[in-house]
Structures are given as structure tokens and as C-alpha cells.
N, C-alpha and C positions, 0 to 999 in steps of 0.2 A: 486371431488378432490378440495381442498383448492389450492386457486391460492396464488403464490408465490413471493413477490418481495425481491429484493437482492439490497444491495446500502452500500458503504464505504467509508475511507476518506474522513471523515466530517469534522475532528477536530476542532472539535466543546471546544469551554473554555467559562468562567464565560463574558467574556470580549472583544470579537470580534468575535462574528458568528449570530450578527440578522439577517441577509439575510439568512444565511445558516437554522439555527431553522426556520426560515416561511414557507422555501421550505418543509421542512421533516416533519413539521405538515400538511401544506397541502395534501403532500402526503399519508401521516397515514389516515389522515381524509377524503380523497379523494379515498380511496382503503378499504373502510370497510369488515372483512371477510378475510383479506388476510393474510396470515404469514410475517412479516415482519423480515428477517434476516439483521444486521446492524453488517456486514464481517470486522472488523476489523477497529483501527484508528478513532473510530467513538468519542473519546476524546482525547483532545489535550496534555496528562497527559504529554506528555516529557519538557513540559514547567515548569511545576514544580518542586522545587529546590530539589536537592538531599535529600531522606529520606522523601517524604512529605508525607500525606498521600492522596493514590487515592479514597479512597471511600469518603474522602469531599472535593476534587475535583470535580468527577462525582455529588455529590449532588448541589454542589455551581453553576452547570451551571445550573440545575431544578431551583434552585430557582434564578435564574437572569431570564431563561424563564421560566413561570408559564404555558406559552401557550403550551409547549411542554410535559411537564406534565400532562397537561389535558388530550391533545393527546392522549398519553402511556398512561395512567389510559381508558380512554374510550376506547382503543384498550382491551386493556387486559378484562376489565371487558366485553366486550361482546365477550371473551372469544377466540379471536384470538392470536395465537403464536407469542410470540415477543423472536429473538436470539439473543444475543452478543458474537457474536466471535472476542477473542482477537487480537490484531494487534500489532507493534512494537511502536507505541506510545501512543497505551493505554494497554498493555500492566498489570496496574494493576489492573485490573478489574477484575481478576482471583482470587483475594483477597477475602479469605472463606466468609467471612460477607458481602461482597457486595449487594450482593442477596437480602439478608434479609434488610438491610440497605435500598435500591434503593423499596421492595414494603410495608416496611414502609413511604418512603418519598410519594409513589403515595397512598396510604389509600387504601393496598388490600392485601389479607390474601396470607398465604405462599402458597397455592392451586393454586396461578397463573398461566399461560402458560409461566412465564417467564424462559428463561435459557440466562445462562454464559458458552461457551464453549472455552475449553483451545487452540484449533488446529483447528480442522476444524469440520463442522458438514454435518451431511448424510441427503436427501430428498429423499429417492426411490432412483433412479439413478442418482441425482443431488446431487453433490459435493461443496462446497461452504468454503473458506478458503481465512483466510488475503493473505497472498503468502509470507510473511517477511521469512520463514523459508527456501527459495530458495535460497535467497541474503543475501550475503559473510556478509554483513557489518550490517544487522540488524536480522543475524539469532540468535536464543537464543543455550543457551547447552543444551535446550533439549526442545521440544516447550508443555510438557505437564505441567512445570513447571513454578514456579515464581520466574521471577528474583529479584536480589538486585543492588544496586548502583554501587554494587564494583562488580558485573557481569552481566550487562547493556551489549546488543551490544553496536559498535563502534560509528553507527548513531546514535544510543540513546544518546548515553554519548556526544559526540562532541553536540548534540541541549541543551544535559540539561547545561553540565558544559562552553561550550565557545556563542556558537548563544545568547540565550538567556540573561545570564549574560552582555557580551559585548556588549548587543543589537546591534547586527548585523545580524539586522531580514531578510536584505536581500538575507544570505546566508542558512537561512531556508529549507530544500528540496534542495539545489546545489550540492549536490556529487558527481557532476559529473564536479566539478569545478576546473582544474587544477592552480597551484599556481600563474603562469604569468594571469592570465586571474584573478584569485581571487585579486589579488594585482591590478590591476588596477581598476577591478570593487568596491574596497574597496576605493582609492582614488576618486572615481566618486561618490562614494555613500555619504561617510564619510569624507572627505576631512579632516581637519586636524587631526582629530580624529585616523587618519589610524594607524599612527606609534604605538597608543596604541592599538589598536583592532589586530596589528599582532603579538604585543609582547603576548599581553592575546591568542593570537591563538600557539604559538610556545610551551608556557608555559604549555597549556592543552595537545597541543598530545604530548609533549616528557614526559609529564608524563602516557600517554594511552598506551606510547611504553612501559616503564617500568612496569607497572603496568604487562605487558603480563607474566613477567617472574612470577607472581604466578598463577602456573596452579590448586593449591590445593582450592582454594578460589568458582571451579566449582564443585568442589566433593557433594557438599547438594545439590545444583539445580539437577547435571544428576541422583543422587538416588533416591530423589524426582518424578523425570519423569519416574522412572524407575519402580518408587512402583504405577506410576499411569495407569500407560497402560494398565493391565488385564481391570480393572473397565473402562476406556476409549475404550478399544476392545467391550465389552458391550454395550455399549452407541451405539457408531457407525454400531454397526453388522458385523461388519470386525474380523476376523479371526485378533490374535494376532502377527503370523509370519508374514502376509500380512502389520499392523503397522511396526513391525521392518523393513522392506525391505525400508518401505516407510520413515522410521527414518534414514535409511542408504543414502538416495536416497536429503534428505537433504542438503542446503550448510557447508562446514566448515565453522564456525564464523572467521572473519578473526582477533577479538580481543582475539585469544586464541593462537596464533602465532604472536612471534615476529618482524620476517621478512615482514611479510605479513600485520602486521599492519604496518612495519616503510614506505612499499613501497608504500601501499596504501595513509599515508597520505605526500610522493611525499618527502620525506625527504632526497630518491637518489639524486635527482634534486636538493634540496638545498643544501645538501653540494657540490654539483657539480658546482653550478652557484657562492655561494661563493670562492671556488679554482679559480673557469677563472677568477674572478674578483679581486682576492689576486695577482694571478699571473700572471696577466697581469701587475697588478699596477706595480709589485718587475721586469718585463721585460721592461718593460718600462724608470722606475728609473736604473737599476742598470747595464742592459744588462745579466741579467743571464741567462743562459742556460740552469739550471734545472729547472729555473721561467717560461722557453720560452717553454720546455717539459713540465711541469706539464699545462701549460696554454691550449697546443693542445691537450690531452688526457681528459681533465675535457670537451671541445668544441665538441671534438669527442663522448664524454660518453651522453652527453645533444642532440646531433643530434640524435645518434642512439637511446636513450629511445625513444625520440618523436616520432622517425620515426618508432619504434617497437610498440608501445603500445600506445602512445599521450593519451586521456585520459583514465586512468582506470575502470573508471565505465560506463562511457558511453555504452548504451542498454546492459548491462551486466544483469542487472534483468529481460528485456523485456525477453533476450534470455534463462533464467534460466526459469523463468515461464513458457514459452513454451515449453520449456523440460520436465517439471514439470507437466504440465496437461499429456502432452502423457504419460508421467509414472504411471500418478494417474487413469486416465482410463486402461493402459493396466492390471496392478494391483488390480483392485477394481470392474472393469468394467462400471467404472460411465460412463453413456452417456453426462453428460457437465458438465464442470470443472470449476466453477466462481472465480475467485481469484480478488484483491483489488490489492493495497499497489504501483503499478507503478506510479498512475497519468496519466498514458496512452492509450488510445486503442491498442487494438490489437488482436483481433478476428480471431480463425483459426475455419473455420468453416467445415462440414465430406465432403466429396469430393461426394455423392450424395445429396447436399443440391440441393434445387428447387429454381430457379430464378422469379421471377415474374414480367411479363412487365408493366412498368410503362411510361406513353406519355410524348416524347421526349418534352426537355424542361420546365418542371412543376418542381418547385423550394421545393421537395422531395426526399424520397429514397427510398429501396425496403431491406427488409430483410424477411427471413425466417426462423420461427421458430416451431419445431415439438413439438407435445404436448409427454409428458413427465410419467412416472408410474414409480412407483416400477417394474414392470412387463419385464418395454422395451420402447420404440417408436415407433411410427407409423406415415409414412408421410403420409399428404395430397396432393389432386391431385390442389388444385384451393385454390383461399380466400374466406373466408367465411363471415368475415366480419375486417372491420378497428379500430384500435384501437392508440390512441392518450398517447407518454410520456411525456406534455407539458402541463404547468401551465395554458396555455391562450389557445384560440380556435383555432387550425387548421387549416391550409391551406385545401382544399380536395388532395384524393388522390384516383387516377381512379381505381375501383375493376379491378380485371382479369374477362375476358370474363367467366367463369365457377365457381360461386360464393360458388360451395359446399366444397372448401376443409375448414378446419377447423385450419390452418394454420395463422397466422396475419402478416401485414405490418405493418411494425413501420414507420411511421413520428416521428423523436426526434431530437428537438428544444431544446437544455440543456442550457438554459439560465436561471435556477431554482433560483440563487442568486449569489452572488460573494465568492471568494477565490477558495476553491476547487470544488466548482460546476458550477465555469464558463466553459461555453464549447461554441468552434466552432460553429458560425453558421450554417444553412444546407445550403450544396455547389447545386448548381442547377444542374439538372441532363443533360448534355449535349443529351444524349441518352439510348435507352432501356438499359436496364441490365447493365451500367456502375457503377464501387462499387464508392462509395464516403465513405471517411474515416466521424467517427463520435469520441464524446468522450460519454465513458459511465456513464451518472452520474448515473443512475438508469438504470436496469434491472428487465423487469418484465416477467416470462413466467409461465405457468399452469405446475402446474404436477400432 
């Protein structure tokens, strides 16, 4: 069996990712023989200006890195599988000629082991998928298809048309950033500059809210997805009714509703907060009594949002994902479910996993991982042997007393480069079997 590794959220551009490209050639080059699936997000295409085109984008970061290139070109040519499955910011990489385009840029014939996959892709029992299609705010109308500008999720369009333009890089990935906290964090960051960065931000959603009321503008993408799914039931080996359940099983996009975009981007709260602060002024000045009601209903509307909901996205994805694997196993039967796209760990692991003791206090951790088939799984009884997901050498890590199971301990150190591969130090293990949370930059398991 071809060992497997799985890694996302690179967002990788022409223009700010050398650490990140050193990491993921090393890894290529450091895992010869393996399938390398790169699950989504793995180009930073949302940064590019509406209409641009992605496939020389995706070229223009090859040729800023040459090294990474090489990489991919020596993976492939000694004939190991390389995937891309699309994510909500690269997104167009689903673009028919990309293919063709990406292994002309590396000098290797259309016979390659390379694929582009639109949704997710199948390993035997192993499931492997961006995860944007769970979350409200960067699911597509139909994730077989390719979007356009003008039906971009809502995350999408808010990075292409306000973050980036406004350079207000620090609000990049924040969606879970309510308006009082954005507005401060805006005068901390940007200081004078604020007043203009909120007017450029007011400007884009209340055109994101309008734009909702054309629903007809979805019609080509869901036919599109809709003409692709026989051919895509093929691909994957899944049974065509088994995708539809799982098409249903989907987030609503929240930029295909009006409501749900206005409240998402917290526009209740603004007009809320401007009324207390109109009608306080006009109770203050004039002593009115409709100024003095309209003041405590706008104060009362602003308590109970916060106290009902405070912010709206917060672990709204974490908790959609997890829904989302257990529906894609009960459905499919996949025994593990890898998805991208949070930036988070969060690891639910089957409730007969095996623990493996490790000596209290050795600055390490302990996971368990079963080898993997088409077939099914099978656990081990012990470890068989250790294996390292870290750039540099190793702490040790004490085997178990009974060395034959065929099982692995990961020690991961994700300190692979900076932006989105920074991770967490390993926390020291106070005692045996205590979990210590990790981040995942990389996954590696056999199947």
C-alpha cells in the first residue's frame, strides 16, 4: 500500500510564502513514494482581483519558487500521485486547462499521476475534503462547479473586494470578528486610516446585501454541478443517490439569502447602535419622549442580540465539520474523514482507539493511528515502531513494552514555517495517557 500524506491551507502566492514553500518541498522530498493529496486552499487565489485569471496565478507562485517545482516535477516523474482538491480560496483551480497548463509548466507529459478534484477525493476508506462546503459563509451553490465573481461565497468576496483592496490585511481569516471589536482592532492597527477602511468596508457589504436579491445569477453554476455528478459518482465510487444526500447534507450559502447575509455581516447592530446614539443625542437635547423610547428599545435590541448570539461565526465551522465527518462516514462508510479549511485542530477519534503509555514527564505525545485498506481496518495490539512529523530531529519517544503492534506514535513539532504552518509548541506531558491538544499542519497515515 502507497503511504499517504494529506496537508492544507498553505495559501501559498507569488509574494509571501518562502517559509511556507521550504516546508512543503521538504516534505515532497523528504516522503519519496507517497501520494501527496494538498486538500484544499493550497493557493491564495482569493487575493486576486475580481476576474483575474487562476491558472497564472497558480503558475506565478512556480515560477517565484523554482524549488518547488522541482519538487512536484520529481514527485510525479517517479511516478507518485499528486491531488488538488479545491478549497474556498483556490477555488479556481478547477479551471479545465489548468491541468494541462500546471504539467506543462513542470516538463511532464499529460500521462502524469496528477489530478484536480472539484469536492473531495476517495483513498479505499479514506475520505479527504477542503470542508468550505459545511460553512455558511464560504460554501459554493454547488461544490461540483466553478464559481464566478458575481457568485463567489461571502468570505470569498469580502477577502477579494474589501481585505485586500483596503489592505486591511489584518482582518484576513477574522470572521468571526464582531463589529465593536473590528472597529477598535481597526483604530489599533490602522489608526488614522480607520475612517477610511470602515467607509471602504460599509460600501462592500451593503452592496453583498444587495447583490443577494439576484437569485438567477446561481442558475449556470447549480446546472453545471448538476451535469457533473454522474461522471464525479464514477470517480469517487460512491453510488449517485449516496452524493445527492450528501449535496443536501451541505451548508446553505449564506450569500444566496438576504437576511442571513444582512445579519451575518451584524448590520442589525448597526443600525441599532446608530438609533441609541441618534436618540440619545435628540433626549438629551430636546427631552423627547419618543427620543427617550426609541433610545431604550435600540439598548434593549443590542443587549439581547449579544446576549443571544454575541458572535456569529464563532466555532460555527468547527461544529459543522464535525457533523459533517459523522454524516460522511455514516453515508459512505469511510473509516476517516480529513477535511482542511478551519485553521484548527480538532480531532474526534472512534471510541475504541488504543492509548499508548508514554513516561510521565517527557516533553511528547501519544496518538494512535490504525493502518487503513480499501478493505476495512485493523487495530494493533502495541507499537511497532516510531515515526517523526518534524523538520528537525526528535526528541525520543519511549516504545510500549510489546513492540509488535504496527500502530505509530507521532511526536509533531509543527513549527514547519511561518503564516499558516505555524503551530503550537508540544505541551509536556504531565502524565501517562493525558491528550494534549496539537495543530495539524500535516497528516501522515498508511492506507
Amino acid at each position: 500500500m502507497r503511504p499517504l500524506i494529506v496537508t492544507s491551507d498553505l495559501h501559498l502566492s507569488a509574494d509571501a510564502s518562502a517559509a511556507t514553500v521550504h516546508a512543503l518541498t521538504q516534505l515532497i522530498r523528504g516522503n519519496p513514494g507517497h501520494e501527496l493529496i494538498l486538500a484544499g486552499d493550497v493557493f491564495n487565489l482569493s487575493w486576486e482581483a475580481p476576474g483575474s485569471s487562476a491558472l497564472e496565478a497558480v503558475l506565478s507562485v512556480l515560477s517565484a519558487y523554482p524549488e518547488l517545482g522541482r519538487a512536484l516535477r520529481e514527485h510525479l516523474s517517479a511516478g507518485a500521485p499528486l491531488t488538488f482538491v479545491a478549497g474556498n480560496h483556490d477555488a479556481g483551480i478547477m479551471a479545465a486547462k489548468l491541468r494541462e497548463a500546471l504539467l506543462q509548466k513542470l516538463e511532464l507529459s499529460s500521462e502524469s499521476t496528477l489530478e484536480i478534484a472539484p469536492w473531495f477525493v476517495r483513498r479505499g476508506s479514506v475520505h479527504v475534503e477542503h470542508g468550505h462546503f459545511y460553512d455558511p459563509d464560504n460554501a459554493p451553490a454547488h461544490p461540483l462547479a466553478e464559481w464566478t465573481p458575481e457568485t463567489e461565497p461571502l468570505g470569498i468576496a469580502i477577502t477579494r473586494r474589501f481585505v485586500r483592496p483596503s489592505g486591511a490585511y489584518h482582518f484576513s481569516h477574522a470572521h468571526d470578528t464582531t463589529p465593536l471589536a473590528g472597529i477598535a482592532k481597526a483604530f489599533r492597527m490602522y489608526g488614522a486610516r480607520t475612517p477610511l477602511i470602515i467607509a471602504q468596508w460599509f460600501q462592500v457589504a451593503s452592496r453583498l446585501c444587495a447583490e443577494t436579491r439576484q437569485q438567477d445569477r446561481f442558475d449556470l453554476e447549480i446546472s453545471a454541478g448538476k451535469a457533473a455528478l454522474s461522471k464525479f459518482s464514477e470517480l469517487v465510487l460512491l453510488d449517485p443517490e449516496v452524493l445527492l444526500t450528501l449535496l443536501e447534507s451541505g451548508a446553505v450559502p449564506t450569500h444566496r439569502n438576504f437576511r442571513k447575509t444582512f445579519m451575518r455581516l451584524y448590520f442589525d447592530r448597526v443600525l441599532a447602535s446608530g438609533g441609541l446614539l441618534l436618540s440619545t443625542a435628540a433626549y438629551v437635547a430636546w427631552k423627547s419622549r419618543a427620543a427617550g423610547l426609541m433610545s431604550l428599545l435600540a439598548g434593549m435590541y443590542l443587549i439581547q442580540s449579544v446576549q443571544r448570539t454575541g458572535n456569529r461565526y464563532e466555532d460555527l465551522p468547527v461544529e459543522r465539520l464535525r457533523a459533517a465527518a459523522q454524516r460522511v462516514r455514516e453515508l459512505t462508510g469511510a473509516k476517516a474523514v480529513i477535511f482542511g479549511h478551519t485553521h484548527r485542530v480538532d480531532e474526534v477519534p472512534d471510541a475504541d482507539s488504543v492509548a499508548v503509555p508514554v513516561a510521565s514527564g517527557h516533553n511528547d505525545f501519544q496518538r494512535s493511528v490504525r493502518q487503513l485498506d480499501a478493505c476495512g481496518h485493523r487495530d494493533r495490539a502495541a507499537v511497532q515502531r516510531m515515526d517523526a512529523i518534524r523538520m528537525d530531529v526528535p526528541r525520543q519517544v519511549r516504545r510500549a513494552a510489546d513492540p509488535g503492534n504496527q500502530d505509530q506514535v507521532f511526536r509533531r513539532d509543527t513549527g514547519l514555517g511561518r503564516g499558516h504552518l505555524d503551530g503550537l509548541e508540544n505541551a509536556e506531558v504531565p502524565a501517562t495517557r493525558t491528550p494534549v491538544r496539537i495543530y495539524n499542519a500535516f497528516i501522515t497515515m498508511n492506507r
